[in-house]
TORKE-406882 format. One record per residue (C-alpha): residue in one letter; x, y, z; residue number from 1. Coordinates in steps of 0.25 Angstrom, whole numbers. Each point is the difference from the previous one (the first is absolute). Layout:
TORKE-406882
["A" [X Y Z] NUM]
...
end
This chain:
TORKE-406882
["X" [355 196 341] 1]
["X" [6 15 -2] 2]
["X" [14 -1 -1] 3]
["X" [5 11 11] 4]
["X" [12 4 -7] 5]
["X" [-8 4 -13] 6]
["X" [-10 7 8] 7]
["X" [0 14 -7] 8]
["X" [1 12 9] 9]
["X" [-11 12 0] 10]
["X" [0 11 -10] 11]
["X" [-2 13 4] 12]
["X" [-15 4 0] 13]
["X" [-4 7 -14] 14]
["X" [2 14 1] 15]
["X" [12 1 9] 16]
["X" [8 13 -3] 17]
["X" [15 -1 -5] 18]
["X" [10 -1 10] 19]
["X" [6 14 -1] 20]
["X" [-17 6 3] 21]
["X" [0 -10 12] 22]
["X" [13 4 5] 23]
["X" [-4 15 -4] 24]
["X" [-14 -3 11] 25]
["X" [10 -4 9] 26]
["X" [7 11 0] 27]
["X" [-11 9 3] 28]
["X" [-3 -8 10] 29]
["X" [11 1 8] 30]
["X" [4 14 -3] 31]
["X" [-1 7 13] 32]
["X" [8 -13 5] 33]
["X" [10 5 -10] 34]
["X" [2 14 4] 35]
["X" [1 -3 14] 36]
["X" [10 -12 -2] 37]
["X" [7 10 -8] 38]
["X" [0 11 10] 39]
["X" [6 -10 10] 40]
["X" [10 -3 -9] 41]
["X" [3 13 -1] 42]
["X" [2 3 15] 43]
["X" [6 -13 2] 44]
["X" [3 1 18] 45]
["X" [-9 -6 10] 46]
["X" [-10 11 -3] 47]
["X" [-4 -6 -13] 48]
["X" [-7 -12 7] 49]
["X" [-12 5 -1] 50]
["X" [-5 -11 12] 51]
["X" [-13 -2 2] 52]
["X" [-11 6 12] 53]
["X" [-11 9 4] 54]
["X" [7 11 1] 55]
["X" [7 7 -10] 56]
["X" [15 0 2] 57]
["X" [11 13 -5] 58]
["X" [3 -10 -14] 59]
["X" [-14 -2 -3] 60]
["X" [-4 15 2] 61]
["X" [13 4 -10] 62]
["X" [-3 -10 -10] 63]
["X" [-15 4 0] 64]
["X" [4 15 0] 65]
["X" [10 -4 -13] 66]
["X" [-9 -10 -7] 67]
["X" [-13 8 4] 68]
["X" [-8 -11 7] 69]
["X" [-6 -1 13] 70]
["X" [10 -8 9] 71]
["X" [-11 -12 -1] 72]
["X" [4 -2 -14] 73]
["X" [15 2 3] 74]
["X" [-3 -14 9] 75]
["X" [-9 -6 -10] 76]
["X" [11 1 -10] 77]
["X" [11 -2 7] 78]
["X" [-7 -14 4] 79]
["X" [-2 -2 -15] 80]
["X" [15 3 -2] 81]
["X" [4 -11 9] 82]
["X" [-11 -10 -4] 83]
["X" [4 0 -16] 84]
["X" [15 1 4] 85]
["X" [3 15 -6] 86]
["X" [7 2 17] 87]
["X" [8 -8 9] 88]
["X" [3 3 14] 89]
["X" [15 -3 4] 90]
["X" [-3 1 16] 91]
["X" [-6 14 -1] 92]
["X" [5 5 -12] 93]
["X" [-8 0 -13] 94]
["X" [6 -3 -13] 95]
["X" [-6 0 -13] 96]
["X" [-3 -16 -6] 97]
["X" [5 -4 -14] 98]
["X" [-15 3 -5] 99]
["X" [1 12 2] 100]
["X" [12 4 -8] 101]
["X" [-8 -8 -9] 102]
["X" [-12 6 0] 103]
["X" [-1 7 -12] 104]
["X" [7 -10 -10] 105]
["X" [-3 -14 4] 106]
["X" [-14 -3 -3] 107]
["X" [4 -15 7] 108]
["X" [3 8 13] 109]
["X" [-11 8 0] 110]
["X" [-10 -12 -1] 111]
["X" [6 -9 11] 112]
["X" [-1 13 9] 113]
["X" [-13 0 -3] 114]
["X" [-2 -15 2] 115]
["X" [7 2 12] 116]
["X" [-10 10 7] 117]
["X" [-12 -8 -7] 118]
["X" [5 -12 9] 119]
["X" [-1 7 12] 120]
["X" [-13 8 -2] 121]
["X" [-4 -6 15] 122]
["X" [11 10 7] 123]
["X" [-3 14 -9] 124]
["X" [-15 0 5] 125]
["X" [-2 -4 18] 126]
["X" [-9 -10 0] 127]
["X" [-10 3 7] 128]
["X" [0 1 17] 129]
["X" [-5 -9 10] 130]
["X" [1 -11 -11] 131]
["X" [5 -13 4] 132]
["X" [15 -2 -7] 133]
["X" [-4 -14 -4] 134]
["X" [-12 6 -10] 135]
["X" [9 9 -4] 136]
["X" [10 -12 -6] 137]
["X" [-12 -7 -5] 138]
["X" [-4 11 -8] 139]
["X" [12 2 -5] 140]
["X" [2 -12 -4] 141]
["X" [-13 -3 -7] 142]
["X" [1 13 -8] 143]
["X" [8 -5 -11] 144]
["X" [-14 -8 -4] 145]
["X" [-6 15 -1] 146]
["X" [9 5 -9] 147]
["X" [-1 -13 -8] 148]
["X" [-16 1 0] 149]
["X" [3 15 -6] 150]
["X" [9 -3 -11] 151]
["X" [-11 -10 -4] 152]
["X" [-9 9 0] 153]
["X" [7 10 -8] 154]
["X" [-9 12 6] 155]
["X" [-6 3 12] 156]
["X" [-5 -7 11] 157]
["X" [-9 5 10] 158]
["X" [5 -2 14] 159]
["X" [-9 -9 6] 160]
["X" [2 -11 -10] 161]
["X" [16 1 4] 162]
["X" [-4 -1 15] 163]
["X" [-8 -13 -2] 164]
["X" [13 -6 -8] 165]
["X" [8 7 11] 166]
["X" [-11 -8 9] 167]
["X" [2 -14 -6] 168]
["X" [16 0 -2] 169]
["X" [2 4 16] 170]
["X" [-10 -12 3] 171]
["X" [8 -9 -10] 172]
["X" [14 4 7] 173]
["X" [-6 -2 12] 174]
["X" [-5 -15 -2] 175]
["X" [13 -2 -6] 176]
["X" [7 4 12] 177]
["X" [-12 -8 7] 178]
["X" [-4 11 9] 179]
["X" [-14 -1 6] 180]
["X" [-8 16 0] 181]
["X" [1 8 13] 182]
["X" [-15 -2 1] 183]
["X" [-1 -15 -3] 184]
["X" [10 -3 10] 185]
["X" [-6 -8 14] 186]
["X" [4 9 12] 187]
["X" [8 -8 11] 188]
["X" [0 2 14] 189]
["X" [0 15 4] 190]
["X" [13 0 8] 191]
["X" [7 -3 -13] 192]
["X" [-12 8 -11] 193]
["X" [9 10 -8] 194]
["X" [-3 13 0] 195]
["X" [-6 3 -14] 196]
["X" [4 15 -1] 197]
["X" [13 -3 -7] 198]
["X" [-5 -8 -10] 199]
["X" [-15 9 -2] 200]
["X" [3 2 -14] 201]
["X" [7 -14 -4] 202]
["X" [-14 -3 -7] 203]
["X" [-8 3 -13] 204]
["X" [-7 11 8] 205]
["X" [14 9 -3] 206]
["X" [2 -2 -14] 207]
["X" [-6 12 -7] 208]
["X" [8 8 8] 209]
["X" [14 -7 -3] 210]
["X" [-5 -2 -14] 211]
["X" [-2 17 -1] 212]
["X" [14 0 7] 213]
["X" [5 -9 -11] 214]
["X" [-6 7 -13] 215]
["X" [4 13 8] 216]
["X" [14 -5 -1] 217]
["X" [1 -6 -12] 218]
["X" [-4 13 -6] 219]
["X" [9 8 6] 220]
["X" [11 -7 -7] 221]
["X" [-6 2 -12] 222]
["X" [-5 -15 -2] 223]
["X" [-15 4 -2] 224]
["X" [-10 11 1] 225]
["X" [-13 1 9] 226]
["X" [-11 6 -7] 227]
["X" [-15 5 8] 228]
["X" [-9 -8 -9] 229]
["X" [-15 3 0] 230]
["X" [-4 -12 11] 231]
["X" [14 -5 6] 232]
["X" [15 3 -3] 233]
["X" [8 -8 -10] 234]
["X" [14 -1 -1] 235]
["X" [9 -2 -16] 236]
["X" [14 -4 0] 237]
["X" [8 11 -7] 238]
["X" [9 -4 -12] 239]
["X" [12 -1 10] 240]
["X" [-9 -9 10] 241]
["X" [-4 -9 -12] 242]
["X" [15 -2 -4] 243]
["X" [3 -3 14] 244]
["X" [-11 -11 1] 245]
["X" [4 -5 -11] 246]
["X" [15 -2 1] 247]
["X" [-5 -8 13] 248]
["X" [-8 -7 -6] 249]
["X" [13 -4 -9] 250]
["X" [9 -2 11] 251]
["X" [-12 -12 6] 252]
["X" [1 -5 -14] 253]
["X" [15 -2 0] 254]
["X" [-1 -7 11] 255]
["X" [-11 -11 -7] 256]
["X" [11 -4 -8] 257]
["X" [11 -3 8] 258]
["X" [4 -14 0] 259]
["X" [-8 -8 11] 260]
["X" [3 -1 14] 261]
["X" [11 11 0] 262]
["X" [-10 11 2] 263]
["X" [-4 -6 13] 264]
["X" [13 -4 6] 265]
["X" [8 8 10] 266]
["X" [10 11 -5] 267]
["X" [11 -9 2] 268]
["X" [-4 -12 -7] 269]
["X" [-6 11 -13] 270]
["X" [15 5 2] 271]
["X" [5 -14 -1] 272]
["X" [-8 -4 -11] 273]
["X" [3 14 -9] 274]
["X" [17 -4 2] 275]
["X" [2 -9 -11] 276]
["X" [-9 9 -10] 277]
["X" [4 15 -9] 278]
["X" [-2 13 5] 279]
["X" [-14 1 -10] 280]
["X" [-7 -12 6] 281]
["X" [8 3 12] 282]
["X" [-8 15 2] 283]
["X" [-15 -7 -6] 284]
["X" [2 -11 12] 285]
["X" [1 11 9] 286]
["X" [-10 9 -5] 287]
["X" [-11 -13 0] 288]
["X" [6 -1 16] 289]
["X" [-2 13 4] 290]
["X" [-14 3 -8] 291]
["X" [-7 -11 9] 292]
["X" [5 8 14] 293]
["X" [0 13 6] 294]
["X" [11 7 -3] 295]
["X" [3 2 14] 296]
["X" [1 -11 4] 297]
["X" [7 -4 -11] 298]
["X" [11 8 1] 299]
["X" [1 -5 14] 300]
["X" [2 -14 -3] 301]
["X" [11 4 -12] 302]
["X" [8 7 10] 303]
["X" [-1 -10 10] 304]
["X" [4 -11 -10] 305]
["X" [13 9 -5] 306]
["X" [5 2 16] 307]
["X" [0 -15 2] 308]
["X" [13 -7 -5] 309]
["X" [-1 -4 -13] 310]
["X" [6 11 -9] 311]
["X" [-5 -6 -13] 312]
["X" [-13 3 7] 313]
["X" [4 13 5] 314]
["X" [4 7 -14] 315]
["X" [-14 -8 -7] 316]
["X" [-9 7 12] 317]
["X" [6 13 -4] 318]
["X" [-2 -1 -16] 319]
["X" [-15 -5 3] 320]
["X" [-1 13 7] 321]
["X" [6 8 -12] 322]
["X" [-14 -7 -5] 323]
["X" [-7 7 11] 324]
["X" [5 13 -1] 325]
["X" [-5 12 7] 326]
["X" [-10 -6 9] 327]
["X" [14 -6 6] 328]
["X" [9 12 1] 329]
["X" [-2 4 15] 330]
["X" [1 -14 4] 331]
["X" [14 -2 -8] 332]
["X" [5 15 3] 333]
["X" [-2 -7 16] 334]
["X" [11 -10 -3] 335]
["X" [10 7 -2] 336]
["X" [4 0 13] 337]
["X" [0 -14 0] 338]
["X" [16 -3 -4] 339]
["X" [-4 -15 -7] 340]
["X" [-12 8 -8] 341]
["X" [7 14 -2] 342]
["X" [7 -3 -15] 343]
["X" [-12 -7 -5] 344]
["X" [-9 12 6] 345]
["X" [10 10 -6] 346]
["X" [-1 -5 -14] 347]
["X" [-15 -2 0] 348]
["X" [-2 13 4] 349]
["X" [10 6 -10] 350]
["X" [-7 -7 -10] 351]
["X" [-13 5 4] 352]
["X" [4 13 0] 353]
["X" [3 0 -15] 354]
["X" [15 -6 -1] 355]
["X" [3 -8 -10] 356]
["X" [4 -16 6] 357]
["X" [12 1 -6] 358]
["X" [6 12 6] 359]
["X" [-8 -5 14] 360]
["X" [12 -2 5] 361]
["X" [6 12 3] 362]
["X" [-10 4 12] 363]
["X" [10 -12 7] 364]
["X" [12 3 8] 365]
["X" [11 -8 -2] 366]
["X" [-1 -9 14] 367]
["X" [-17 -1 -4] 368]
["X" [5 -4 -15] 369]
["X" [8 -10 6] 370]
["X" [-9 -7 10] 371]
["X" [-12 -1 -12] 372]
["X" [12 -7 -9] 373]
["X" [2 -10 12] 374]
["X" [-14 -2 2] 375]
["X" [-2 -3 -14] 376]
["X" [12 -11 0] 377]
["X" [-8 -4 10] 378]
["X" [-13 -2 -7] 379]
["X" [9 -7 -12] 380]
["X" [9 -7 9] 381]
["X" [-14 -6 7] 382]
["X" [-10 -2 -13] 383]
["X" [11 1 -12] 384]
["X" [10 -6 -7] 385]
["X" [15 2 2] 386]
["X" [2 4 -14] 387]
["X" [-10 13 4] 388]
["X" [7 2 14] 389]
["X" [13 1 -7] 390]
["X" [-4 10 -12] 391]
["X" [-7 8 12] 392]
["X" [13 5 4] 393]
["X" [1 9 -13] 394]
["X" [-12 7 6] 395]
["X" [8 5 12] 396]
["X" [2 16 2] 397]
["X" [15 -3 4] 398]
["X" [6 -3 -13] 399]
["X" [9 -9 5] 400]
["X" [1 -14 9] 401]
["X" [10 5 12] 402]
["X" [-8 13 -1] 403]
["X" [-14 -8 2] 404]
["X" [6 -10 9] 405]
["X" [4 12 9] 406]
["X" [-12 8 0] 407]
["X" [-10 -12 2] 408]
["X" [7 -5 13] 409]
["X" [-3 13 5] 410]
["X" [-15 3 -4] 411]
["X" [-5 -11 11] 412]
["X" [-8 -8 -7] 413]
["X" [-7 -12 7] 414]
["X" [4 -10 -11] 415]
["X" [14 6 -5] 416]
["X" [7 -13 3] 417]
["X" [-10 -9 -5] 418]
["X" [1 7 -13] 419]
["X" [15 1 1] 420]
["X" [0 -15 1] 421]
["X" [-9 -2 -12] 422]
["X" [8 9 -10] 423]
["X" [13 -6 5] 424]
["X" [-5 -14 -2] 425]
["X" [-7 4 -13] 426]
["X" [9 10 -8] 427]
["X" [11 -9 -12] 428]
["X" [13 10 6] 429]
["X" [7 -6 10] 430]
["X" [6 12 5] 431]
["X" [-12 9 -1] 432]
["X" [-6 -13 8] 433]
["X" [9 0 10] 434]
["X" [0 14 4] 435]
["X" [-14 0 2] 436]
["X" [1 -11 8] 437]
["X" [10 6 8] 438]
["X" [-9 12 1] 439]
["X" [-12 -9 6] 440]
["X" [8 -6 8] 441]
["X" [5 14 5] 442]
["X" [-15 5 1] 443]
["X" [-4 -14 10] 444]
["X" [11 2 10] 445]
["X" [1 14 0] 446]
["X" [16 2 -4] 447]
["X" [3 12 -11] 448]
end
């Protein structure tokens, strides 16, 4: 039996260009994205968000005057800016992203741009209208077995042998979902019969037009060309898109060698079962997890898990989303509002954004400082041993016990007096002990 641990990962398909040529294609790729997002960094104001619609508004008519392009690409790339993370709207101000002051020396930020637009290929190009939405998630979600059937490939392949793949997988996710075809099903009695407009093109009857829309979408991100042909069109991935596939394909890999039975569990219980190991295996378990779900809902599931009570699992959540990386920025950037999440939130996103972890730190105020140093305790006071609850106090900002004492009464946290209580009981000073317990005892019944 194969030993999942020892499985060996995918090499990248022969040919693969360098790092610095495929981060050179993606350049090129996103290079009216560039300009705008530079142009609105530039302008800064309300008038840099370059929204969306029909109808040209005043900024797209500048920037396309400034950049001379038609006010239809100014959108298109200001939607490309936003989907590979080179802009970020504050309300309705745009900002320039930590890529874009990236741009031009870091190879690594170019290519999770890249990626990042490459994953959502489904919102560059409209799907077609008067489709029904759930063949539109069917497609997309069987289009990862194209892109696999042309890396195989390793050349073109005419279109009409990707629509009957495209054809099997939809029918395969539909068995698995056990779903039984509009046509097949028995109608009932005419006071309840659905009306079938809504659901017209939920068959195989819509597929070459999704699949187009799919091709069409994947090209424009630069993940494959579409090419006449003498009988029928065929599609080839690009350098780019052949990378991409196969770093997937990496990522499924991963998750073949986690150990059994944690893949499959709940965020929670993964979370629970990463605790006791080091950061290296720690970030592989969490890799395995999150290559066997969507990243969506997978980021969902970390956050949920890091809001709950358990503050060992909160920090653990937010380190498997230091995994996750781009895919999660807009979901963590919304937690900052959320007082119990905004440290975490802060330093993630500091990180993200190039800081180094060990200066992190410094996007904290004093009072957010504060309440992550009690949440730790917490976390040590609840899964640790005293020894590491006592030696945490040398990590506090304050400098000195009264100082600390003073500050974290005041920050508010849910579990000051438990963790009070718990240095108290577990720090060798007697009178470093008893002003701690002094202060928890001030903190429970609300005296100063």
């Amino acid at each position: 039996m194969t030993n999942r641990r020892t499985r060996p990962a995918p090499r990248p398909p022969e040919g693969t260009p360098p790092r610095a040529e495929l981060a050179r294609q993606a350049r090129h790729v996103l290079a009216d994205a560039v300009r705008i997002a530079r142009w609105a960094a530039v302008e800064r104001g309300p008038e840099a968000a370059l929204r969306a619609g029909v109808e040209a508004t005043p900024a797209q008519e500048r920037a396309a005057a400034a950049l001379d392009l038609t006010p239809g690409q100014v959108r298109a790339g200001w939607d490309r800016a936003r989907l590979a993370g080179l802009v970020e709207l504050h309300g309705d101000t745009a900002r320039p992203g930590w890529r874009l002051h990236a741009w031009d020396r870091d190879d690594s930020a170019v290519l999770r741009g890249w990626v990042a637009l490459f994953d959502a290929w489904s919102l560059v190009h409209p799907a077609p209208e008067g489709v029904a939405p759930s063949a539109v998630a069917e497609v997309v979600e069987a289009v990862p077995q194209v892109l696999s059937l042309l890396q195989l490939s390793q050349g073109p392949v005419l279109v009409p042998v990707l629509l009957d793949l495209l054809g099997q997988r939809v029918e395969e996710l539909r068995e698995e979902r056990c779903e039984v075809p509009v046509a097949d099903q028995t109608p009932g009695p005419a006071s309840v019969t659905p009306d079938p407009a809504p659901e017209a093109s939920s068959g195989t009857d819509g597929l070459p037009a999704l699949l187009d829309w799919a091709l069409e979408g994947l090209a424009a991100v630069g993940a494959l060309t579409l090419d006449p042909g003498a009988d029928a069109r065929h599609a080839t991935l690009t350098p780019l898109g052949n990378w991409a596939v196969w770093v997937k394909l990496e990522q499924i890999c991963v998750a073949a060698q986690s150990p059994a039975g944690n893949i499959e569990q709940s965020a929670e219980d993964m979370l629970r079962g990463c605790a006791r190991l080091t950061p290296g295996p720690a970030r592989a378990e969490y890799r395995a997890w999150l290559a066997a779900r969507t990243l969506s809902s997978a980021v969902a599931e970390l956050l949920a898990v890091a809001r709950g009570e358990d503050a060992l699992l909160r920090g653990l959540a937010f380190e498997a989303l230091r995994v996750v990386g781009a895919p999660a920025e807009a979901e963590v950037r919304a937690t900052v509002a959320e007082p119990s999440l905004r440290p975490y939130a802060l330093l993630w996103l500091a990180e993200y954004e190039g800081a180094d972890p060990d200066d992190a730190q410094e996007v904290l105020t004093r009072e957010e400082a504060t309440w992550l140093w009690v949440d730790t305790a917490a976390a040590v006071a609840d899964h640790g041993e005293s020894e590491l609850l006592v030696r945490h106090l040398e990590s506090a900002v304050q400098g000195t016990v009264p100082a600390l004492l003073d500050e974290v009464r005041a920050v508010g946290h849910p579990r000051t007096v438990q963790v009070l209580v718990a240095l108290a009981a577990a720090h060798p000073d007697p009178a470093l002990s008893k002003a701690v317990r002094r202060a928890a005892f001030q903190v429970h019944t609300g005296g100063a």
